[in-house]
Every structure is written in C-alpha cells, then in structure tokens.
N, CA and C of each residue as an Amber inpcrd file, in Angstrom:
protein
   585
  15.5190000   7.0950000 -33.1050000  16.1750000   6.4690000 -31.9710000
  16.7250000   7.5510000 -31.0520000  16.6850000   7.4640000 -29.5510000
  17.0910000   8.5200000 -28.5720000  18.3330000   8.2560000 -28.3180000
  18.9610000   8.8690000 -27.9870000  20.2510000   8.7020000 -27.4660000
  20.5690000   7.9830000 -26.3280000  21.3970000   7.3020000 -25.7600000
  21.1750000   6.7570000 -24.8220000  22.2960000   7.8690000 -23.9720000
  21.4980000   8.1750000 -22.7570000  22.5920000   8.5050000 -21.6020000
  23.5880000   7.2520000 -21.0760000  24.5120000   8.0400000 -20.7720000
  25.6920000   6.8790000 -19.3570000  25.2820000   6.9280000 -18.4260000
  24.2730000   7.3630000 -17.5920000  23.9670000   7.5020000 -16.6160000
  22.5120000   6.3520000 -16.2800000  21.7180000   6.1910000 -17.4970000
  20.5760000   5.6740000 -17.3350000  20.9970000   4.3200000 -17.7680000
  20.6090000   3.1280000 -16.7820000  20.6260000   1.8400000 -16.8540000
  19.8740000   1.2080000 -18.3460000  20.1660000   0.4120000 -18.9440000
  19.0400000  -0.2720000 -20.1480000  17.6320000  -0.8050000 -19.8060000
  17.8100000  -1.2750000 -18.3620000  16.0540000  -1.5690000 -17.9340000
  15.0920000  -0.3030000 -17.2400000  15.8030000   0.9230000 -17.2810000
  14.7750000   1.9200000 -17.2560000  14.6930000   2.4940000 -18.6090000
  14.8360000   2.1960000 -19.8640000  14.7120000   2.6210000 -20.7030000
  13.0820000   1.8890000 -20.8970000  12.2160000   3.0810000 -21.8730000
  10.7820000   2.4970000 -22.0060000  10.0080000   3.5110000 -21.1390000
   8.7180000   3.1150000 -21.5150000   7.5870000   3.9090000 -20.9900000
   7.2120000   2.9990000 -19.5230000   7.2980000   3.9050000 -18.7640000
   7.2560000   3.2220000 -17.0980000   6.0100000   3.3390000 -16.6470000
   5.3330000   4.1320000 -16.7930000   3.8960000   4.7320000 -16.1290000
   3.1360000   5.4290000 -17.5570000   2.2340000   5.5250000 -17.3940000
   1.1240000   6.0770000 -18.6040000   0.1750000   7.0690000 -17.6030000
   0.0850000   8.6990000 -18.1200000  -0.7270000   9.2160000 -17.5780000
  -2.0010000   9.5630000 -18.6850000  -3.2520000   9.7180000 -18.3400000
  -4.4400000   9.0700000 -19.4890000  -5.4290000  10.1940000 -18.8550000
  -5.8630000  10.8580000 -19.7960000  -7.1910000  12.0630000 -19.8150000
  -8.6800000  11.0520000 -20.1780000  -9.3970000  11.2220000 -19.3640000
 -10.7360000  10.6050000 -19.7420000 -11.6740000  12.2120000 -20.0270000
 -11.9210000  12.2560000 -21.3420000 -12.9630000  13.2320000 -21.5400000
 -13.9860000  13.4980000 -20.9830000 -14.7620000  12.0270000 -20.8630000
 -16.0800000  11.9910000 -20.1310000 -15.8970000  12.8350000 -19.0330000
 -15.3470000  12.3130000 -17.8310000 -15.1940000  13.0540000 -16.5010000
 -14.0280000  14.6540000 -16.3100000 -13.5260000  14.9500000 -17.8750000
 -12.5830000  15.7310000 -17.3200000 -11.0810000  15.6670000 -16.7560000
 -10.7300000  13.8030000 -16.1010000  -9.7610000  14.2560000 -15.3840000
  -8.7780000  13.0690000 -16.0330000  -7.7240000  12.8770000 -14.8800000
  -6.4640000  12.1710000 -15.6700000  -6.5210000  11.5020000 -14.5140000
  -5.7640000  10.1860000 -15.2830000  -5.6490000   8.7180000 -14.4830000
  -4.0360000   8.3100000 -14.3530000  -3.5480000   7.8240000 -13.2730000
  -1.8040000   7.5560000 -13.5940000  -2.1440000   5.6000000 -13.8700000
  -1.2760000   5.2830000 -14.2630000  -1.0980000   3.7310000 -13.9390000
   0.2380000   3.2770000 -14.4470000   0.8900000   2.2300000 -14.0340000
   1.9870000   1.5150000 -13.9980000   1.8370000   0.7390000 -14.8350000
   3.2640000   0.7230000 -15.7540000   3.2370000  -0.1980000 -17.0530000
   4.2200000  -1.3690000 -16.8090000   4.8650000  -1.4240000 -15.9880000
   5.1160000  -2.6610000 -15.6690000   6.9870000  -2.9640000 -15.8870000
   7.1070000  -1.2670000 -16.1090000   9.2210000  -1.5220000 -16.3640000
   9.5930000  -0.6110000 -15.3990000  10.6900000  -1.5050000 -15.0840000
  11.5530000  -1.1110000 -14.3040000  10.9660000  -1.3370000 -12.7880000
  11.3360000  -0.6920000 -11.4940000  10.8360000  -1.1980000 -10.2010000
   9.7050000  -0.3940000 -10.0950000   8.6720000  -0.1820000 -10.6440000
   7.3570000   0.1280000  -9.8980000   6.9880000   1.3590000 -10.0840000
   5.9310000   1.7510000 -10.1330000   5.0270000   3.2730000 -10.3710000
   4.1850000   3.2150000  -8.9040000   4.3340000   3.9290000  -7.9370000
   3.5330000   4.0350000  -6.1550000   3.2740000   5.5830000  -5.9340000
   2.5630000   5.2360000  -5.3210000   1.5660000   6.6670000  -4.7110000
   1.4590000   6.8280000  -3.6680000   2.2620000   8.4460000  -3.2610000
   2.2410000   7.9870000  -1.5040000   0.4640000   8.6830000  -1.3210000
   0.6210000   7.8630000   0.0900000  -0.6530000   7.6930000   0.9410000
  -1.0720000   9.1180000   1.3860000  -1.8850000   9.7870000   1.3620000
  -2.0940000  11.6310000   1.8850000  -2.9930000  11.3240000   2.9320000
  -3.9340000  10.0440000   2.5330000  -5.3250000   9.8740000   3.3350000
  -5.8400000   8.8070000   2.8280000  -6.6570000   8.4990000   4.0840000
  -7.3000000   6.8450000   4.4580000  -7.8000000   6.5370000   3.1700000
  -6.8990000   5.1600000   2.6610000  -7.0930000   5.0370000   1.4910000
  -8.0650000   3.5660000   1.1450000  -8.5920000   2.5850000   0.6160000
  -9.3990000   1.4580000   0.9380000  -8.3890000   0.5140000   0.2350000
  -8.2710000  -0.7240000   0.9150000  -7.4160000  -1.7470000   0.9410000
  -8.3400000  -2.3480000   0.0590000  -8.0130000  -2.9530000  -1.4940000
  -8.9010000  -3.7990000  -2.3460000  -7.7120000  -4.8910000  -1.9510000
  -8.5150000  -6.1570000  -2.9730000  -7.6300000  -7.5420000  -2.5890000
  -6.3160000  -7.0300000  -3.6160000  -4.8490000  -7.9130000  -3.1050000
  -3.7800000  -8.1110000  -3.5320000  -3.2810000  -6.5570000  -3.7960000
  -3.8220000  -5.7640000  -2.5710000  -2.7290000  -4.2050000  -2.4900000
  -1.5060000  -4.1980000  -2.0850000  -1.0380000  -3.9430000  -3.0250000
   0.7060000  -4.0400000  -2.2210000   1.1100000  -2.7200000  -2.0720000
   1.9440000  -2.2760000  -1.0140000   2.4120000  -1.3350000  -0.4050000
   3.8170000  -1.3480000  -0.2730000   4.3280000  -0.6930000  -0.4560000
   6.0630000  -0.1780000  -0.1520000   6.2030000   0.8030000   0.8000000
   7.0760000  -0.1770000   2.1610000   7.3800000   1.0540000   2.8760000
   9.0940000   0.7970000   3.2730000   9.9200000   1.6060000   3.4560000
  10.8850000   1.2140000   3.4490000  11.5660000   0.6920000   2.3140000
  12.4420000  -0.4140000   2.8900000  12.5690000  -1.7980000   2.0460000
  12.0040000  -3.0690000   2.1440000  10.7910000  -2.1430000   1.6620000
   9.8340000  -3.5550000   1.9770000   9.0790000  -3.3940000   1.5610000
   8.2950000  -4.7390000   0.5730000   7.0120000  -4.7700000   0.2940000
   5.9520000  -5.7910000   0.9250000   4.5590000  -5.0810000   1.0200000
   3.3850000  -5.6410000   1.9350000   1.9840000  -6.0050000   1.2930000
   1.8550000  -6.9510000   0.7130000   0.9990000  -7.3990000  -0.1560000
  -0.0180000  -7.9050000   1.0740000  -1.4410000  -7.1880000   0.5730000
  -2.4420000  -7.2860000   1.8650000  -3.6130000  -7.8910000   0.4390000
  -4.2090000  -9.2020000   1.3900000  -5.2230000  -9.8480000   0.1390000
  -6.4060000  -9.9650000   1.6060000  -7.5630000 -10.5250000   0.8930000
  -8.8170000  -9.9310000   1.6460000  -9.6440000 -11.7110000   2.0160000
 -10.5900000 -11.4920000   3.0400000 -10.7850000 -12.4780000   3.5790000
 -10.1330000 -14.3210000   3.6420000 -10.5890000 -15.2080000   3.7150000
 -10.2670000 -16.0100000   4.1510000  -9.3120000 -16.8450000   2.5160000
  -8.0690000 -17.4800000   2.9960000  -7.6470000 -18.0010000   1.7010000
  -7.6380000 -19.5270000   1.9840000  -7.8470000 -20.0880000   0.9470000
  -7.8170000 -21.6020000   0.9740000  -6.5340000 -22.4460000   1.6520000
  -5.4840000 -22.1580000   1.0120000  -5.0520000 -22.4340000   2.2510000
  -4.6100000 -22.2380000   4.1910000  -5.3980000 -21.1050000   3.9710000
  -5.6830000 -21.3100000   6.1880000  -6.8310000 -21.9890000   6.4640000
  -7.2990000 -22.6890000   5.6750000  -8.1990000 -23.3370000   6.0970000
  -7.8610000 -24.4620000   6.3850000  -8.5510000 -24.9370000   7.6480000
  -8.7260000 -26.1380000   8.5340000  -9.6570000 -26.7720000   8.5940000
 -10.0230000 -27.8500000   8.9770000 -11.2570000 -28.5380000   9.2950000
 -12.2780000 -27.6390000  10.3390000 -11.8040000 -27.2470000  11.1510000
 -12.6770000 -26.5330000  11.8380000 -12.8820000 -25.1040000  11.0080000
 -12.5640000 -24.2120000  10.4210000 -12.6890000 -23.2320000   9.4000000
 -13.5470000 -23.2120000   8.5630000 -13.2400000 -24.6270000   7.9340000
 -14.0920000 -24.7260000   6.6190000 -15.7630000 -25.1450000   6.9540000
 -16.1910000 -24.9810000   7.9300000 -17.4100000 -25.0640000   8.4990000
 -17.9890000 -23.7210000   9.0010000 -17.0010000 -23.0720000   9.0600000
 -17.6310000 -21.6280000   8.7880000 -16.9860000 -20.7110000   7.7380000
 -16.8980000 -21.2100000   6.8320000 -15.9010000 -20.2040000   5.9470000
 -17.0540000 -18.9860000   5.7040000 -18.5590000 -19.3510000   5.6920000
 -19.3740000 -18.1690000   5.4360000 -19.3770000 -16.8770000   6.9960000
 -18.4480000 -17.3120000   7.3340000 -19.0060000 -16.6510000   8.4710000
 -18.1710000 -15.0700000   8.1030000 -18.9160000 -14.1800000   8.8960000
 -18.5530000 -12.6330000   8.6320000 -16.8610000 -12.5540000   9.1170000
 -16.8710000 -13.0330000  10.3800000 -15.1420000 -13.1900000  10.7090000
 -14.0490000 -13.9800000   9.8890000 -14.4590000 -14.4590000   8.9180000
 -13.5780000 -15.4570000   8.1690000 -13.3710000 -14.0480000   6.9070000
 -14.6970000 -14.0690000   6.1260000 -14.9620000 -13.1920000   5.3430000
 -14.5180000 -11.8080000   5.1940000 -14.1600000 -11.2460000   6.4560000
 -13.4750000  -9.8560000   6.2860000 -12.1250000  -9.7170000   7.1930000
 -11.5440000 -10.9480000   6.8470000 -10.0970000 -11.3130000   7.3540000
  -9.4780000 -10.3190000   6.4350000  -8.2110000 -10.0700000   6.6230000
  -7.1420000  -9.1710000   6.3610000  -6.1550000  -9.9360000   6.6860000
  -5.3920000 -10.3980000   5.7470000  -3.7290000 -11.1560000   5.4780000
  -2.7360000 -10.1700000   4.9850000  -2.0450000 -10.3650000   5.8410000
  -0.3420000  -9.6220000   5.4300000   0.5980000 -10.4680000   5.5100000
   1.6220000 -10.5440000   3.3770000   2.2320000 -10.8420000   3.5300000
   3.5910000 -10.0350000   3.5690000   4.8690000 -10.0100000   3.6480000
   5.4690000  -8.9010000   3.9900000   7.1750000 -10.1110000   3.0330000
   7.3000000  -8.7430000   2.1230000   8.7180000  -9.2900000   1.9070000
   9.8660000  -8.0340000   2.0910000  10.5400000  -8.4920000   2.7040000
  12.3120000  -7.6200000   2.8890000  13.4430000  -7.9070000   2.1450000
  13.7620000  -7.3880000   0.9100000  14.5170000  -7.6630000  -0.1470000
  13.9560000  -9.3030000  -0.7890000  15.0570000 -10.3520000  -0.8070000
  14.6400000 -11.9260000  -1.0400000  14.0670000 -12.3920000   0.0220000
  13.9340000 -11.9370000   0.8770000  13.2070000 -12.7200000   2.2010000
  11.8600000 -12.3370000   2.2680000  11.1360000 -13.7100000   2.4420000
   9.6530000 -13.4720000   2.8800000   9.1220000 -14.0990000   3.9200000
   8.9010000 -13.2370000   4.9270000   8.2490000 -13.2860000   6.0900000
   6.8150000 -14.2720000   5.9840000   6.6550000 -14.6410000   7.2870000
   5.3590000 -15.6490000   6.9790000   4.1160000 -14.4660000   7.3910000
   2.8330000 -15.3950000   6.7840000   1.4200000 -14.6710000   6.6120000
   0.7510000 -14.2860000   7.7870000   0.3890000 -12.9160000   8.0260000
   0.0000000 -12.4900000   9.3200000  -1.9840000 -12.4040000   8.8230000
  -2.6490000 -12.7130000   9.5490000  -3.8580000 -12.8350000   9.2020000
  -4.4030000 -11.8760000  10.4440000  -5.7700000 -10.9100000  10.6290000
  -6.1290000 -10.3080000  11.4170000  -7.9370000 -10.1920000  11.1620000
  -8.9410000 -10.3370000  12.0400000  -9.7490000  -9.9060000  11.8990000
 -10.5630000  -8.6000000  12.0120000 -11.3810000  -8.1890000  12.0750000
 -11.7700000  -6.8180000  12.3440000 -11.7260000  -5.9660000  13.7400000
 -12.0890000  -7.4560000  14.2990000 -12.0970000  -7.1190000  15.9420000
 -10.4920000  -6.8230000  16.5310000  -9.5400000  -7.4490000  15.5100000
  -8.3570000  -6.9840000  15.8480000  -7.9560000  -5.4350000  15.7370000
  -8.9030000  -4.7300000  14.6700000  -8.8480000  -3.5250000  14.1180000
  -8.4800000  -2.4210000  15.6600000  -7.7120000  -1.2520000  15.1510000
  -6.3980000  -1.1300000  14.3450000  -5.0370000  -1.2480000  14.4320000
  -4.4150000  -1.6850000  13.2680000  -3.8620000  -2.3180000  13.2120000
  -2.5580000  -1.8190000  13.2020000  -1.2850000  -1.8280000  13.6630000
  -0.3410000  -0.7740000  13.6050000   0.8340000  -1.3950000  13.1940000
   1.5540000  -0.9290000  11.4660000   2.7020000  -1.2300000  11.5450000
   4.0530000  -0.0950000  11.7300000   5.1820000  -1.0770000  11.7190000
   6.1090000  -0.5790000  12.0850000   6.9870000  -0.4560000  12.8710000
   8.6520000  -0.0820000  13.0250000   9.6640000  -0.8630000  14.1140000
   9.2210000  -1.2670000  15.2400000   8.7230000  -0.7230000  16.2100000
   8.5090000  -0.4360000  17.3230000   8.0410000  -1.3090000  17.9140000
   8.5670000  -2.4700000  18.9300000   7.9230000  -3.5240000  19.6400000
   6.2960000  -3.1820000  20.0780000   6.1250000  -2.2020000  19.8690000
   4.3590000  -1.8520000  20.5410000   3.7460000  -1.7200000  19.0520000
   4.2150000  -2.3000000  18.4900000   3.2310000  -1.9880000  16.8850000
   2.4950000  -3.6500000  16.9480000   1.4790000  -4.0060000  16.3040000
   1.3070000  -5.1030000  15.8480000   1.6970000  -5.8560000  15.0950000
   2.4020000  -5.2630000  14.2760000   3.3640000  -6.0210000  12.7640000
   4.2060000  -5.2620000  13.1250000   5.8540000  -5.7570000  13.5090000
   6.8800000  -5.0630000  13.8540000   7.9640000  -5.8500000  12.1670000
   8.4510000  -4.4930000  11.7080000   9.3410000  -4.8280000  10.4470000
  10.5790000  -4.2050000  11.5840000  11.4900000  -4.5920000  11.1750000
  13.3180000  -4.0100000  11.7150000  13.4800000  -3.6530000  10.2950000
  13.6290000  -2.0880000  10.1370000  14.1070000  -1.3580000   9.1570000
  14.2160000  -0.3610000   9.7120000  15.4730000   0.5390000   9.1500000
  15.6940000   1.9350000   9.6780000  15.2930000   2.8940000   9.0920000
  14.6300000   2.3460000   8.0350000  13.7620000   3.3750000   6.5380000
  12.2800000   3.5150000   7.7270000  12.0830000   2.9950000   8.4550000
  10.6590000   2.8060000   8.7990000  10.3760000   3.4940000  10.1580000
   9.2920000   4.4740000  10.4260000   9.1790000   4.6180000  11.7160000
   8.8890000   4.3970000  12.9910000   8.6480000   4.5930000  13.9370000
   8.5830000   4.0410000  15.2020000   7.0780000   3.1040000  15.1780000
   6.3040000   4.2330000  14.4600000   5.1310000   3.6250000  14.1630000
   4.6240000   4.1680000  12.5060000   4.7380000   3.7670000  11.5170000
   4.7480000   3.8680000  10.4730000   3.5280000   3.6420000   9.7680000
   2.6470000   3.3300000  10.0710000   1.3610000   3.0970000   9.1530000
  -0.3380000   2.0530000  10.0600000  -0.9260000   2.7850000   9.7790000
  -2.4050000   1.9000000  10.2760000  -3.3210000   1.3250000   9.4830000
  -3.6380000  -0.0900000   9.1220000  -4.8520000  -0.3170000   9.1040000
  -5.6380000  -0.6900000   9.6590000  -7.2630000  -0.1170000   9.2920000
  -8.2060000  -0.3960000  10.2320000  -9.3900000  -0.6410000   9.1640000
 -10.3390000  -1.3050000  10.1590000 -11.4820000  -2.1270000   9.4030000
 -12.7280000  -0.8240000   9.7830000 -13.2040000  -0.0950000   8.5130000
 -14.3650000   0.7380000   8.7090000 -15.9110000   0.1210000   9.1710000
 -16.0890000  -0.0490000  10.2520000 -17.5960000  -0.6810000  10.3020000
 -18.5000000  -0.2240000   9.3840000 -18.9420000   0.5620000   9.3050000
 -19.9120000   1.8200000   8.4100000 -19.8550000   1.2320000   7.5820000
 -18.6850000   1.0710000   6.3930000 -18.2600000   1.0000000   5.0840000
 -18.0870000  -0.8280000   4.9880000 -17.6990000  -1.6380000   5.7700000
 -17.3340000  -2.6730000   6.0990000 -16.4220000  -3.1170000   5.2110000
 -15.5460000  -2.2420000   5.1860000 -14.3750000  -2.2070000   4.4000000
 -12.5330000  -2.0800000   5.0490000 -11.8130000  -2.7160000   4.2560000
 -10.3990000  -2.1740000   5.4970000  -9.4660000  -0.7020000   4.4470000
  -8.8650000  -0.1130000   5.3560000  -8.7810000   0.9730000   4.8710000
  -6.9640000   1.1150000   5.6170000  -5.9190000   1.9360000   4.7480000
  -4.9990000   2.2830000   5.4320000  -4.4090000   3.6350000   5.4570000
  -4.1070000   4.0440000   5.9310000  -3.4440000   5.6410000   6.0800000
  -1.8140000   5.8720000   6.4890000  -1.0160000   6.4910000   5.8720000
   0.2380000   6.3570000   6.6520000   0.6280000   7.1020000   7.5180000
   0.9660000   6.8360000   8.7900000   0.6860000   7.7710000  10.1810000
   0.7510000   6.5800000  11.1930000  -0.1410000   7.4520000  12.1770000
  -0.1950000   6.5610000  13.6950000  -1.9720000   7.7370000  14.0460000
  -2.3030000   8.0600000  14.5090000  -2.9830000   8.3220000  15.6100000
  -2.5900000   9.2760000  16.7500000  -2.3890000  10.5730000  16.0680000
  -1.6520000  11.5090000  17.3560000  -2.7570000  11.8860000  18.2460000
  -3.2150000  11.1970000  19.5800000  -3.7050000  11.7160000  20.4700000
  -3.9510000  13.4710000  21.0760000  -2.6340000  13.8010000  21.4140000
  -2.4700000  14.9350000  21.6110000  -2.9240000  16.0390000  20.7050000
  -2.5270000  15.6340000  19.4530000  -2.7400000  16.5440000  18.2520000
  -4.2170000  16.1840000  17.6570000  -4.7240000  15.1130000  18.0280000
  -6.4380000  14.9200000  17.0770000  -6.1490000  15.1790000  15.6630000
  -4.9540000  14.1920000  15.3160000  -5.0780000  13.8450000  13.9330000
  -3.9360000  13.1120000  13.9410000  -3.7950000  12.2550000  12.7460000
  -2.3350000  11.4940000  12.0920000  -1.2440000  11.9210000  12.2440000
  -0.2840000  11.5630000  12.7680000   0.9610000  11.9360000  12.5520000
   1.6960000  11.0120000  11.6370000   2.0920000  11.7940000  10.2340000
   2.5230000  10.8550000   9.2400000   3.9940000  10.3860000   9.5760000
   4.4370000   9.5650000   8.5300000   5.2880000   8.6370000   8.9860000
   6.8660000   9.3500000   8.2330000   8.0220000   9.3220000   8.5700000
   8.8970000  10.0210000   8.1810000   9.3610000   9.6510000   6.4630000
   9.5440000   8.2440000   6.2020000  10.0190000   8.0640000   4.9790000
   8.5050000   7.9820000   3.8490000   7.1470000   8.0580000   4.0810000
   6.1140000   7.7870000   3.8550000   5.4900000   6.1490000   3.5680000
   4.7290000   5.5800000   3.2750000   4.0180000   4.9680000   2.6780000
   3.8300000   4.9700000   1.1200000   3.6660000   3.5210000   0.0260000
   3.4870000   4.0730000  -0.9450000   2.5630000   2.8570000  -1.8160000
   1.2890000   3.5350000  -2.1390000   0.2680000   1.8560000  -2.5400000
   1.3140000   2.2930000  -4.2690000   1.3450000   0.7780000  -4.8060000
   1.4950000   0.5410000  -6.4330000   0.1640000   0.9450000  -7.3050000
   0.8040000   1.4220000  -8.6100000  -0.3200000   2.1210000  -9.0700000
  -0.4670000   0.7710000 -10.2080000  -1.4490000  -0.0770000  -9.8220000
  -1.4960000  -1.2870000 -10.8890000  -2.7820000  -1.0960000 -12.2650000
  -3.0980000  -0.1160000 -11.5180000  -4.6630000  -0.0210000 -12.2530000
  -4.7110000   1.8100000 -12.5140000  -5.9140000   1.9880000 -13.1810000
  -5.9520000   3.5100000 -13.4150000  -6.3440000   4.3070000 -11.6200000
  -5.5710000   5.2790000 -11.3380000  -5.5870000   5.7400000 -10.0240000
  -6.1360000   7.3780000 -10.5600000  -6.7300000   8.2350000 -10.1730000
  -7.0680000   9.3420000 -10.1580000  -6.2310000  10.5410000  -9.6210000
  -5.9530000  11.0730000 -10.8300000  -4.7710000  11.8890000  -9.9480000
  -5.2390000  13.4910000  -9.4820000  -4.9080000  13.9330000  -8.4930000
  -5.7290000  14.7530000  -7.6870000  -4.5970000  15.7000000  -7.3690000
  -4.9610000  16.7200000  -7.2230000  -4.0670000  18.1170000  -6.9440000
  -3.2190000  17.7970000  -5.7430000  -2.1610000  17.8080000  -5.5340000
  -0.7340000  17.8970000  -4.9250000  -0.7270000  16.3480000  -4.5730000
  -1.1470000  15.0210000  -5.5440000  -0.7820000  13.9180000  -5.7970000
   0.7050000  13.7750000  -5.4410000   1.2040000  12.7760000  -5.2130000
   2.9810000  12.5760000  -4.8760000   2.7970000  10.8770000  -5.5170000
   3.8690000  11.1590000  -6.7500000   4.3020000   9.4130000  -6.4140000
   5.7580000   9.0390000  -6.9440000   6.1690000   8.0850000  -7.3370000
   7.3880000   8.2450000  -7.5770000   7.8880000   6.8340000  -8.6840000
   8.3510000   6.8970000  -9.2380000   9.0590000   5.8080000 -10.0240000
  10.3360000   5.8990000 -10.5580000  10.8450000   4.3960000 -10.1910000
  12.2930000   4.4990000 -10.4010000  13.0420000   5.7180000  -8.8330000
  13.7300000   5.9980000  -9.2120000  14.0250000   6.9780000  -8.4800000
  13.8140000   9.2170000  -8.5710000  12.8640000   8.5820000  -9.2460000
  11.8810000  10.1570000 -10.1680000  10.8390000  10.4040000  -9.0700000
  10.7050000  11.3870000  -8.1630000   9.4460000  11.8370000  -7.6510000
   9.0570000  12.9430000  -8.4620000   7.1880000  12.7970000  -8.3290000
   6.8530000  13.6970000  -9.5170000   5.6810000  14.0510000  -8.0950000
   5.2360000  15.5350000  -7.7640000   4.2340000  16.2830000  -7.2690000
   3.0580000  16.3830000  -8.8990000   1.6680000  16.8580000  -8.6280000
   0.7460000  16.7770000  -9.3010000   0.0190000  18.2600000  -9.0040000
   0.3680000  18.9390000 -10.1330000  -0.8320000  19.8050000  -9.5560000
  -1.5810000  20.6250000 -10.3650000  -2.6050000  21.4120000 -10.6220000
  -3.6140000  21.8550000 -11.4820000  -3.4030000  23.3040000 -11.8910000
  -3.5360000  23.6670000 -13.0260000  -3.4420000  25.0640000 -13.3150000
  -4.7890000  25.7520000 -13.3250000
C-alpha cells in the first residue's frame, strides 16, 4: 500500500493514462484510462477529426461527430440523406462547465472553419482561457476528410499562428507518441522525447 499524500485528492489516486510499447513497430502508444479529468494531447499539427472527437480548449469541451445525425433530420433531408453534403457534415457540440450549448452543424463548403472569442470567428465561445482566434477546422478535399489544427492562418507569416492557452484532442484510444509530444493529465504536463 502507498502512502497517501495531503496534497493528492482520493479520485486522482489510480492509474490515469497507460503508456504501451508495441514490439512489432518499435514504438509507444499513450491512452486514457478513464480516472480522474482526462488524459489530452495538445494539437502541434493538422490533426484528422474521426467521429465523437472531443477537444478541450479553455473551459470547454467540443465534441465534433461526423456527417448527418438522425435527429437533424427532416422530411426534406431524409430524401437525401445519401447525398455527399449530408454525408460529410461536421456537428459541434460545445459544453462550458454544466452548460451545453446547442448543435452547430457545418458543411464542407462552409470549410474553414474558425473557432474562438472573437465576433469574426464562426463558432464564437466567451472565455478568457481562449484566443481571439483559437483553432480551425477545415474539410481536406484531397483526403475528403475534416481535419483540425490549433492556430488561425497567419497571412503575413505563411503559416499558423498557434493559439495562446493551446488546444487539446482526448487520448481515448491508443495515440502514437512522437518526439516532443505534449499532453497533460490532471494537472501534470508531461513533454515526450527520444534518446
């Protein structure tokens, strides 16, 4: 039995995250075990939005699920639910502590997509954790996939300008962990890096 600190709460006690060596390939996998508030990975680069990705930015979480859901469907909808615009819909739902915001839905042609404070964003959150313009997704034609990065689009500079408090996807599944990786759990940030 470990000792217990005064300092450490009883629900961070336990194994929070699991880091896992696969022989085959050589490398190591992080994933989230499910105690305490969350195992997340900040964003370095354009990362691909699978269904039910949730994201933490701020104080806030952004659960993004993928084409059309049964309930937005309408009578007029459900006559094209095969259609490519239904099909590579992008829904955001967005919660701020107990409060949950209603479902923002976007198609490709809406692509890209900009959150963050700033009345000129497309999804505007009011948080002071969050930046002016805090994060993009956009729909890859090529790939026909949606993808997010945390940043904006610096014109001037011809590249991202990342976002001050960062971005951070949940690590629900095995994630690949890669030299100067960042993620954080509980209130533990851990850097990643290779000898």
């Amino acid at each position: 039995m470990r000792p217990k600190e005064d300092k450490i709460d009883d629900r961070f006690i336990g194994r929070h995250f699991q880091i896992k060596f696969n022989p085959d390939n050589m490398e190591y996998y992080l994933k989230d075990l499910g105690h305490g508030f969350g195992t997340f990975i900040k964003l370095l680069d354009w990362t691909e939005i699978t269904n039910n990705f949730l994201l933490t930015i701020g104080d806030n979480y952004i659960v993004f699920t993928l084409g059309i859901e049964e309930d937005l469907l309408t009578n007029e909808h459900t006559s094209n639910k095969e259609d490519e615009e239904y099909n590579n819909l992008i829904n955001i739902k967005i919660f701020s502590g107990n409060i949950r915001h209603g479902q923002l839905s976007f198609n490709p042609k809406q692509s890209p997509i900009i959150i963050g404070r700033s009345p000129d964003c497309d999804v505007i959150i009011e948080d002071s954790m969050l930046s002016r313009f805090h994060c993009t997704v956009e729909f890859k034609e090529n790939k026909n996939k949606w993808f997010i990065v945390d940043g904006v689009y610096d014109k001037e500079k011809k590249g991202i300008k990342s976002s001050t408090n960062g971005s951070w996807k949940y690590a629900f599944e095995d994630n690949l962990i890669t030299n100067g990786m960042i993620f954080k759990a509980n209130h533990n940030l851990f850097i990643c890096s290779f000898s």
